[in-house]
Each structure stands twice: as C-alpha cells, then as structure tokens.
C-alpha positions in Angstrom: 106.6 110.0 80.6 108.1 106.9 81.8 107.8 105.6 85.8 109.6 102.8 87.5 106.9 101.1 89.6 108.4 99.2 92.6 106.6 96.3 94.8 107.3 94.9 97.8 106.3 91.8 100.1 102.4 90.6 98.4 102.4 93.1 96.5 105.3 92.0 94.5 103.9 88.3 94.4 100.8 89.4 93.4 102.2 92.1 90.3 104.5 88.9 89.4 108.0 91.3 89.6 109.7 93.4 91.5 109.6 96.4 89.0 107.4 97.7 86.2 108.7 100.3 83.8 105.3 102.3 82.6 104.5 105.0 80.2 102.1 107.5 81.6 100.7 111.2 79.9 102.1 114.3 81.4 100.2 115.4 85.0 99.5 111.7 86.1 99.0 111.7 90.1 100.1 109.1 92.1 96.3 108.0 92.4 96.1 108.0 88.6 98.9 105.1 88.9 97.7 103.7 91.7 93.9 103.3 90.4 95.3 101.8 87.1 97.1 98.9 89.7 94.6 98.6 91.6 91.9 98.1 88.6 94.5 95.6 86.9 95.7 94.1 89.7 92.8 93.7 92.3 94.3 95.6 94.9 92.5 97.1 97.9 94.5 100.3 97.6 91.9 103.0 98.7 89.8 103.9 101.7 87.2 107.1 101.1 89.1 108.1 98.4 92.3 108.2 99.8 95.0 105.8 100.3 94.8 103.4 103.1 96.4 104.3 106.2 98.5 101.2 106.0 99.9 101.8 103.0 103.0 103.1 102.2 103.8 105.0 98.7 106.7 106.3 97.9 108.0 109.1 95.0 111.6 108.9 94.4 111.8 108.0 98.6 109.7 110.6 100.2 106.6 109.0 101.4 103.7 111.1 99.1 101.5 111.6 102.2 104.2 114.4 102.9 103.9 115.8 99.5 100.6 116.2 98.3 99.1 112.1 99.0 97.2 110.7 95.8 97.3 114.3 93.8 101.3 114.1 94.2 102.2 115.0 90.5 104.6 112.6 88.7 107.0 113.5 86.0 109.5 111.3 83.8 111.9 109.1 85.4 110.4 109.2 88.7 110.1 106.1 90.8 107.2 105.3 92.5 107.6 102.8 95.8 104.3 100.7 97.2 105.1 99.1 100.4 102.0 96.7 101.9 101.3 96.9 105.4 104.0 95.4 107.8 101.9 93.3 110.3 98.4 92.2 109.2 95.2 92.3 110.7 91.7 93.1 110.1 92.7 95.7 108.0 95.1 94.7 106.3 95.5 95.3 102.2 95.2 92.0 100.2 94.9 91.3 96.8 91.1 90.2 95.6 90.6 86.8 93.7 
C-alpha cells in the first residue's frame, strides 16, 4: 500500500520536503511508520512507548489519538499528517545530530 507522509515546521526541515510518498505492507500502524521516521530520521517521536504528548499525528485529518494512537491501522492512499509541537520548551521534540 502506498501512504502520503506530510511534515510540518522542523520536521519538514529536517525530512528535507514537505511530502513523502511510501510503500508499506498491508496492517502497518501508525507506529510502524512512525518508528521507520524516527529510526531514519533521528526523531524523538516516542515517550514509554507511546507518542509524545506534544505531538500531533494525523490519518486522513483526524488526530490518531482519537482512533486507536500508534496501533491506528493504515490502508492505501491514506495520508498521514506529523505536526511538531507549537511552542518549545524542555520538552520539546527535536531532531538528534
């Protein structure tokens, strides 16, 4: 299946585009996806195994932590959204490196 991965604000400078078109096997998760960024990438995406409470992640415009969070199911075409935190702090989600 194919996913449109969106960035925004850092997380866009630090990807290198706005928008990533990815291939993924049937019944990836949301924190299948977001693992794989965070791996390549070297963002801070997790906290205890769950996304960080700054975080924003959105499937096709619903925010996923009113779906099922990181087990949220993908299928083909969807669009997944990552927004950084809005104001910073000592919490804030930065890219390692």
């Amino acid at each position: 299946m194919t996913l449109e991965l969106r960035f925004f604000a850092n997380f866009r400078e630090t990807v290198g585009q706005k928008t990533l078109e990815r291939d993924y096997p049937d019944g990836t998760t949301v924190g299948d996806v977001l693992t794989d960024l965070a791996d390549e990438y070297g963002l801070d995406l997790f906290e205890d195994g769950d996304l960080r409470s700054q975080l924003s992640v959105m499937k096709n415009g619903t925010d996923v932590v009113h779906i099922d969070g990181v087990d949220t199911r993908l299928a083909d075409g969807d669009t997944l959204s990552v927004f950084p935190p809005v104001a910073g702090g000592s919490d804030a989600v930065t890219a390692e490196g």
